[in-house]
C-alpha positions in Angstrom: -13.3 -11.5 95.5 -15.6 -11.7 92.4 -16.9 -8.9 90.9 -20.7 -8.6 90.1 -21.4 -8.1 86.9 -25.0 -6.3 85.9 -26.8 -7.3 83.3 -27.8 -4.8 80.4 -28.9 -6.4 77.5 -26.6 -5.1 74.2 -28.7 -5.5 70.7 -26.0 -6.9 68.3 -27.4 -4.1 66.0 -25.5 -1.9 68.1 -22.1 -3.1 67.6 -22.6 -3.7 62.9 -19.3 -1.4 62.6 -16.0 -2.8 62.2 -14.6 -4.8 64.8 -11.5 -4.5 66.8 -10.0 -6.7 68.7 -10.5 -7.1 72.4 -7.8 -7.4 75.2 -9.7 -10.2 77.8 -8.9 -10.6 81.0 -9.5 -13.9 82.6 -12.3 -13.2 84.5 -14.1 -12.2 80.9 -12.7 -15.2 79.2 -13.7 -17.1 81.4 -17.2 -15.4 81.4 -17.4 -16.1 77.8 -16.4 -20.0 77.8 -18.9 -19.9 80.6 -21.9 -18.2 78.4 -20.7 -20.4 75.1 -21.2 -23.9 77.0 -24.5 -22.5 78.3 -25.4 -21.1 74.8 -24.7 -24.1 73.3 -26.0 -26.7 75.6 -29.5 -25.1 75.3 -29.7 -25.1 71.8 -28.5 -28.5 71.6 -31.1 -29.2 73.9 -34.2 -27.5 72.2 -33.2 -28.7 68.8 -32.8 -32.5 70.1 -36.5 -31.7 72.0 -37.3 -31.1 68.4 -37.8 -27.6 69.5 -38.5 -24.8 65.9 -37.6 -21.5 66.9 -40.2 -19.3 67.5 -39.4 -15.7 68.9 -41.9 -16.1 72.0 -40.7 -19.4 72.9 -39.0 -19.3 76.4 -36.1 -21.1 75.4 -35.3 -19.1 72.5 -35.9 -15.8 74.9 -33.2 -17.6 77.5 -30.3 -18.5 74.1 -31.3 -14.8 73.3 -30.7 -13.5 76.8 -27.2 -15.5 77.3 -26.1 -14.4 73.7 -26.8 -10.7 75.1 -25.0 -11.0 78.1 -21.5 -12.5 76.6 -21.8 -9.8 74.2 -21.8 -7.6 77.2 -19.2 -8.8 78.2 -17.1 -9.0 75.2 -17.9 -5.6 74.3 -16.8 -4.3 77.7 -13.1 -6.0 77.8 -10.7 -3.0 76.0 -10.0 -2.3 72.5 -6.4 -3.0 71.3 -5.4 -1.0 68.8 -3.2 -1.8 65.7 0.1 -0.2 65.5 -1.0 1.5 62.7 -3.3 3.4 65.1 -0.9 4.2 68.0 1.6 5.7 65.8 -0.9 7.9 64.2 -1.9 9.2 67.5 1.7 9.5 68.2 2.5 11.6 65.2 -0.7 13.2 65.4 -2.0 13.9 69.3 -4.6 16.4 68.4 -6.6 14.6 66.0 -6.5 11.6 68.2 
C-alpha cells in the first residue's frame, strides 16, 4: 500500500547548515526522480515558451512548489552519520 505523503512546503532557508547525508529508501528515491523529471520538464518547458521568470508567474509558483516538496522529502529520509560521529557517542553517551 502507498503511503500518502502531506505536503508542507520547507523554505530552503531552513536547511543553510551543513549537510549530512541522507539514508533513502525507495519509496523517497523514487519520489525524488519523480519531482526532478517534473522539475525539469517544466522549466524546459517555460524557458522554450520563451517564458522570464517572474516570481508571480504561475509556472514559476508550480517549479517553486515541486522544488519544496522533494526537499520535503529529502529532508525527511534519515541522517547517516560518519563514523567519526557514532564513536563519539560511543565513547561519550552523555554528551550525545
Amino acid at each position: 500500500m502507498a503511503q500518502q505523503l502531506t505536503f508542507r512546503p520547507v523554505p530552503a532557508q531552513e536547511h543553510t547548515g551543513t549537510l549530512h547525508r541522507r539514508r533513502i529508501t525507495p519509496e523517497a528515491g523514487k519520489a525524488l526522480v519523480i519531482l526532478g523529471h517534473a522539475i525539469e520538464y517544466l522549466a524546459d518547458e517555460y524557458v522554450h515558451a520563451g517564458g522570464s521568470f517572474s516570481i508571480g508567474d504561475a509556472e514559476v509558483q508550480a517549479m517553486q512548489l515541486l522544488m519544496a516538496l522533494n526537499r520535503q522529502v529529502y529532508f525527511e529520509c534519515p541522517e547517516v552519520h560518519t563514523l567519526r560521529q557514532r564513536c563519539w557517542s560511543w565513547l561519550h553517551p552523555r554528551t550525545a
